[in-house]
N, C-alpha and C positions, 0 to 999 in steps of 0.2 A: 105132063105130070100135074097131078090136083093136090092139093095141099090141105090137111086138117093138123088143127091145133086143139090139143087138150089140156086143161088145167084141171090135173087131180088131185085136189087137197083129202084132209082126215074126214070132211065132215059133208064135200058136195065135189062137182063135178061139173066143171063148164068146157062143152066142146064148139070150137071157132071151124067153119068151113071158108076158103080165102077165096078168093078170086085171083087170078093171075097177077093182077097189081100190087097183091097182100090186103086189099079191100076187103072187109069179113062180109061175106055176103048170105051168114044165117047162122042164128045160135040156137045151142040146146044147154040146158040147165036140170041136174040131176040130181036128188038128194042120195045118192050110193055111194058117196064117200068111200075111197081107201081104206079107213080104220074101221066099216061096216062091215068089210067084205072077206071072206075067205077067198086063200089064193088060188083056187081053181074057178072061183067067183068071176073073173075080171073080164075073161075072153068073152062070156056071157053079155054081161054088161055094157063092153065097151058096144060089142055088135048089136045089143036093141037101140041105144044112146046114139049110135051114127048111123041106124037103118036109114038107107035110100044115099047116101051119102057118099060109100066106098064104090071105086070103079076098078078096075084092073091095074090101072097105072097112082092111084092115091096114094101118097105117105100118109102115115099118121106120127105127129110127132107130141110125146107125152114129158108133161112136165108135174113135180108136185110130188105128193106122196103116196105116189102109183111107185115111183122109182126106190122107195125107204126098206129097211128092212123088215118090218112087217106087210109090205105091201104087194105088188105084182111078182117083182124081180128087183130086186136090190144093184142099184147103178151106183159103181162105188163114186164117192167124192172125188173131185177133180180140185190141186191145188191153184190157189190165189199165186200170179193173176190171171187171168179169162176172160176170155174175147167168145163171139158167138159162134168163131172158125173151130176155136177149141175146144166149145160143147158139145157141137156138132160131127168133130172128131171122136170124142171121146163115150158120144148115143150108145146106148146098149139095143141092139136091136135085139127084139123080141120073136122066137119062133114059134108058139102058142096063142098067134092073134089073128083076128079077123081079117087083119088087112097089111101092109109094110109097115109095123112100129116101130119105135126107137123112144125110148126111156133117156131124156134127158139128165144128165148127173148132177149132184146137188154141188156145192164149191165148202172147200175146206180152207182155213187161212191157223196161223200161228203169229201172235204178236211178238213184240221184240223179246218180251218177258217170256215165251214160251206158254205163253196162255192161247190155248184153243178152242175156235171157234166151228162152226159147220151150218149152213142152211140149204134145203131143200126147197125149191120155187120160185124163191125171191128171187133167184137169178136172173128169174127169165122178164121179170116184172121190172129188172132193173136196167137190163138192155134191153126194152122196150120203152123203157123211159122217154128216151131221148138227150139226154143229158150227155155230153163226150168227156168234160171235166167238172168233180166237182164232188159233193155228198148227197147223196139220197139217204132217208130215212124212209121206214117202212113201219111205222107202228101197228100195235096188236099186242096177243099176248106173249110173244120174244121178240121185242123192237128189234132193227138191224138199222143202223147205222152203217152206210158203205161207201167206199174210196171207188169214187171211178177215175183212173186219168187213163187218156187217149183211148175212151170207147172200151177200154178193160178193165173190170172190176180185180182191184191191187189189194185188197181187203175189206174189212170189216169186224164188227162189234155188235155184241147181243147185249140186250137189255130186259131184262125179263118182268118190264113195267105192267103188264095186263094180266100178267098171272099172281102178279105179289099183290094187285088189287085185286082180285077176284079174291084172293085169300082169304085179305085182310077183310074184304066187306062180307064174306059169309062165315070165315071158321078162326075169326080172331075176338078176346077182348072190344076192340075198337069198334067192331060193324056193331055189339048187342044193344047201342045206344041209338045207332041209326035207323032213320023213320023214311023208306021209299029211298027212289033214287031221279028224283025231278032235277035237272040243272039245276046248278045256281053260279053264275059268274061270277058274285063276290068272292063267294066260297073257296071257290077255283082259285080265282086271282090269288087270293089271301094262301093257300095252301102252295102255289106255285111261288110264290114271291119269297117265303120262307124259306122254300128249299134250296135256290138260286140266292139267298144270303148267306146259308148258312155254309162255311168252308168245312165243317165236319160231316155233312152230310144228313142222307136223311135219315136214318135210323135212330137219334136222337129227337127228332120231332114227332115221329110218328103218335107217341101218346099223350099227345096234344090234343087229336084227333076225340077222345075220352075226355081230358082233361078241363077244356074249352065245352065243352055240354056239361062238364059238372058244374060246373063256374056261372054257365050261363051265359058264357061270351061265343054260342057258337051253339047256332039251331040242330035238333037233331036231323031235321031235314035237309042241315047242309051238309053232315058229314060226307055222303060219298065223293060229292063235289071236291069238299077240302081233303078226302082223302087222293082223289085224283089228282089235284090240282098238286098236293106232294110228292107223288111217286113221278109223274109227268114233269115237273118243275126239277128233280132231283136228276132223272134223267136228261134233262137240258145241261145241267151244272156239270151231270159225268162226261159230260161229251161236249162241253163247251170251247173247247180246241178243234175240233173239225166241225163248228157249226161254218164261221166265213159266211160269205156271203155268194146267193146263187144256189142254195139251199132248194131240194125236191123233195116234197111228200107225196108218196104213194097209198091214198089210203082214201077212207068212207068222208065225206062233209063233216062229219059229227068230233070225227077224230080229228080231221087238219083242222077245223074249229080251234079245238085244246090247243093243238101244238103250235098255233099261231100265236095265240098269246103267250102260252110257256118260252115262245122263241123271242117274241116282243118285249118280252120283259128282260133277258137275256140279252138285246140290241140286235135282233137277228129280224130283219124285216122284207129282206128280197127272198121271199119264199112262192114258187112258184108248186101246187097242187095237180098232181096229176094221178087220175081214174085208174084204180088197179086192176078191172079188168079190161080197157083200155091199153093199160100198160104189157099186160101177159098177152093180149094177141098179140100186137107189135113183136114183142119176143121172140113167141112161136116162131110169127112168120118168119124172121130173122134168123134163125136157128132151124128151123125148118127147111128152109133156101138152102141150107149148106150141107144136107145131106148129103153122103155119098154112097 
């Protein structure tokens, strides 16, 4: 049996071909995103995307938001906790595909307060980590903070830190002041250090953001910085109970950059950086493996 790995997110599409070790031995990179595509769309797509690829005996196993409700075929959530036996149990295989698929299910949790949670791919980016015990964060625009003990992810928590910045820097009050979006470390620091001071949170600082440019004590070149630097820093503060130590980020340079110092200033310094896509073939493979 030959093994391919797909990660279909809203926006793009990377498909892993393994080698029998789980060694990825060739990538394809696709801008057909899930949320482009109509659902008779998919079978198309997948089959130009892995032409020369599929053999008689290949799995194809899909992860991402191929499996969502507006996507291929909707692979219902599977409850926290989860292992990659239990993914792979719970695959939706697909009979409208080019080759043996199965649609990996996304994981659902509920915290003690009956507050609910649910993400679609991070799963698979998260037992590909390598981490057995511990927290992985996954920042973007719905951060995931997640519980892994003994190799099974026992929960999680959304943080919808990337989208409340995009907001703010295009369709709020606070972005009309700001000029570009150049880093600025001060800026950062300064906005992160705030929001980890403050015990009420960030929703009281945020018009500072304005406040600090009227004043004059805060360039408008630094706002997005300072505005990142408090949604990012506020999110450390909300989750500053399962930071510990031994800490995983799953994410781009630019991003574990930020979160290294929001965590450093927090006292969180054993943070070990690991490539998300990287992290999603590992998965695959892993989940892949256990099909039946």
């Amino acid at each position: 049996m030959t093994l391919v790995g797909v990660d279909w997110g809203s926006s793009n599409l990377r498909a892993y071909r393994f080698g029998p070790d789980g060694a990825v031995i060739d990538r394809r990179d696709s801008p057909r995103g899930a949320a482009r595509l109509k659902r008779d769309e998919f079978p198309q797509v997948l089959a130009d995307t892995l032409e020369g690829w599929l053999q008689a005996d290949t799995r194809v196993v899909l992860a991402g938001m191929v499996g969502a409700r507006a996507g291929w075929h909707e692979a219902p959530y599977l409850p926290c906790p989860a292992d990659p036996a239990g993914l792979a149990a719970a695959a939706l295989r697909v009979e409208d595909a080019p080759a043996h698929c199965f649609i990996v299910p996304g994981l659902s949790a509920r915290d003690a307060s009956g507050v609910a949670n649910v993400m679609r791919g991070e799963e698979t980016q998260i037992l590909g980590s390598g981490l057995s015990d511990g927290t992985i964060v996954l920042p973007g625009t719905h951060s995931k903070w997640a519980r892994v003990e003994g190799g099974r992810i026992t929960g999680f928590s959304t943080i919808m830190t990337g989208e409340m910045y995009a907001l703010l820097r295009n369709n709020s009050l606070l972005g009309q002041l700001a000029e570009g979006d150049t880093p600025d470390e001060a800026a950062f620091t300064l906005g992160a250090q705030r929001a980890l001071d403050n015990p009420a949170g960030v929703l009281p600082l945020l018009f500072s953001a304005r406040a600090d440019v009227l004043l004059g004590s805060l360039a408008p070149q630094a706002v997005a910085s300072y505005l990142s630097g408090l949604l990012i820093g506020g999110e450390v503060a909300a989750m500053r109970d399962a930071t510990g130590q031994g800490l995983v980020l799953i994410c781009n340079a630019m991003l574990a950059a930020r979160y290294q110092v929001a965590l450093a200033l927090a006292g969180v310094t054993d943070v070990t950086v690991v490539d998300g896509a990287d992290a999603v073939a590992r998965g695959l493979w892993r989940i892949g493996g256990l099909l039946k």
